[in-house]
N, C-alpha and C positions, 0 to 999 in steps of 0.2 A: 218545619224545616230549620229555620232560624233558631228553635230554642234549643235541636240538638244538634247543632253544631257550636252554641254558648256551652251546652254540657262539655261535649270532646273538648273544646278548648278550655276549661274548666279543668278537665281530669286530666289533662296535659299539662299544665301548670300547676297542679298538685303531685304529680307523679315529682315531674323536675325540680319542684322545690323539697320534697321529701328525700330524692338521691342526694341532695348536697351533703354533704360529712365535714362542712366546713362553716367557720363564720369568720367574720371582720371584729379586731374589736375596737375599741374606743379609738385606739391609736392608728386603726386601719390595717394592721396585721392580722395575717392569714393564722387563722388557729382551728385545729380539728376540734370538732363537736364531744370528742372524745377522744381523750392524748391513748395510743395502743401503739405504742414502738415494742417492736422486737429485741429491739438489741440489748442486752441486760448493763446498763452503762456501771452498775457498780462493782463490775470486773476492775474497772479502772483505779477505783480507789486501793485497790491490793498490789497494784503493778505499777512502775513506772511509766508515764510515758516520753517524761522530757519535754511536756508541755510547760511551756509561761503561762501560768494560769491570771498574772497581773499585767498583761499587756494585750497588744491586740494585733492581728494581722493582717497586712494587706495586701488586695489582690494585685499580683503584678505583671503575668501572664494567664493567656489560656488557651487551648489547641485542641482537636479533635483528634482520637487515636484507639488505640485500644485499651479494656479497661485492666489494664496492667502498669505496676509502679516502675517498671524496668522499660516500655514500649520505646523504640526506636521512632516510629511512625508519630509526626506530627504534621497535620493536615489544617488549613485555616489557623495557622498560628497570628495572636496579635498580643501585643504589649496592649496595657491595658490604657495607659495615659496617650495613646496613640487610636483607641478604639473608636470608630466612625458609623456613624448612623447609618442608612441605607440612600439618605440624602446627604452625604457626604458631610454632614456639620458634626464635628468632635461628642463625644460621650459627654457629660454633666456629671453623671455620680461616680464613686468610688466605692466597692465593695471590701467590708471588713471581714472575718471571722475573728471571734471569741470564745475562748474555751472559759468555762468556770471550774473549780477544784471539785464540784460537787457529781461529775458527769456531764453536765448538760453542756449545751452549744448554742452558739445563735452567729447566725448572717445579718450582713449590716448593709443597707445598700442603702448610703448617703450622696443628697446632693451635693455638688461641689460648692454651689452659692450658700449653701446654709453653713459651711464651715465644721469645721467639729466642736463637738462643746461634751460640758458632759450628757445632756440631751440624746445627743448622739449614739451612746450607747446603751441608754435605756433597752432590755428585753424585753419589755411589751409592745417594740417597735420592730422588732427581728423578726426575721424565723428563726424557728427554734428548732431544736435536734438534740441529741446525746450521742456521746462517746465511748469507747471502751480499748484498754489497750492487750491488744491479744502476740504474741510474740515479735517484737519489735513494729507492730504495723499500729494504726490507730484505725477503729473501725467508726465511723458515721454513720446513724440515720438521721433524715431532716426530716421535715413537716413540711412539701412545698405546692406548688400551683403548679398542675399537669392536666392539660386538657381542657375538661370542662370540671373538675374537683381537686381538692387538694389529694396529694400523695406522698407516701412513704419513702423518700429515696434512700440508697446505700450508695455509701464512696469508704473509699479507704485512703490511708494519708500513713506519708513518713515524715520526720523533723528532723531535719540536716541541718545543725547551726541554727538560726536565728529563719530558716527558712521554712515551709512546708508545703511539701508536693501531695496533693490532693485530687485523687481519681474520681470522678463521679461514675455511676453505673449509667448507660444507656441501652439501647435496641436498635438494631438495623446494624446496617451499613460499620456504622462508627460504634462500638461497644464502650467505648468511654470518654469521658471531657476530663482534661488533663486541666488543674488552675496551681500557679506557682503562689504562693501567698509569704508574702516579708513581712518579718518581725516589725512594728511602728510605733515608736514610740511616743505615750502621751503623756499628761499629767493623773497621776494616784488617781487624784480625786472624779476623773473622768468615769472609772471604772467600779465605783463604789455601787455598785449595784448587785442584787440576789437575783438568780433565776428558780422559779417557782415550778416547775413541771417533773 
């Protein structure tokens, strides 16, 4: 009795360790066992998109709505410097986005105490994603953490000025998370880094 129930739990933590499609790597970032984006990012290189491809962006709002670049409908809207825990004590990090000229993307979600450095926006501490720019819209897939495994997301983004309204895809109720992200400016040397995927 005892030996097979060590087996069932055995094959149950074989089973769940063989579903993961993800690993950590040195730096603790989420990376698929196997980069498979859809999105063909080197459309981008043929188009413009009006991206700063030497700065970086931050997050400044975000809301709940629908996933549309036009949507009227903002639900749960907060500023981001304003954002609250569920114990009421203030947020700590700040989320970047950075495009590179090559297609790729990466999210930055920095603590506030660590400051910015160039550290900071090391790629093998993001998530990663790529871009592509399809008639005035910019299309995104990331690499992220959903559920119990990492996943594919799609968002789409416009660049208004020195701004970028950026839709994520969702399900249910709310079909997309709306984040306003500002132009921010750092020092060159900050940004001297390759993204590899």
């Amino acid at each position: 009795m005892v030996k097979t129930k060590i087996i069932i739990v055995y094959i149950i933590v074989l089973s769940v360790i063989s579903c993961l499609n993800f690993y950590r790597n040195s730096d603790g970032a989420l990376r698929p066992n196997k980069i498979n984006f859809k999105l063909d990012k080197n459309q981008s290189l043929s188009k413009p998109c009006f991206i700063d491809t030497l700065s970086v962006y931050e997050l400044y709002s975000t809301w709940l709505g629908d996933y549309d670049l036009n949507s009227k409908r903002k639900d749960d809207y907060v500023i981001m410097n304003e954002y609250r825990y569920y114990d009421g004590t203030l947020a700590n990090f700040k989320i970047f986005l950075r495009f590179y000229n090559n297609g790729n993307l990466s999210f930055f979600h920095i603590e506030n105490e660590s400051g910015l450095n160039k550290e900071s926006f090391n790629p093998a501490k993001g998530i990663l994603g790529v871009y592509s720019c399809i008639d005035n819209k910019i299309l995104i897939e990331e690499f992220s953490f959903r559920g119990h495994q990492g996943s594919y997301l799609k968002s789409k983004a416009r660049v208004k000025g020195d701004t970028i309204h950026l839709v994520r895809e969702l399900s249910g109720y709310y079909t997309g998370k709306h984040n306003i992200f500002i132009k921010k400016e750092v020092p060159n040397e900050y940004l001297d880094w390759k993204s590899d995927w």
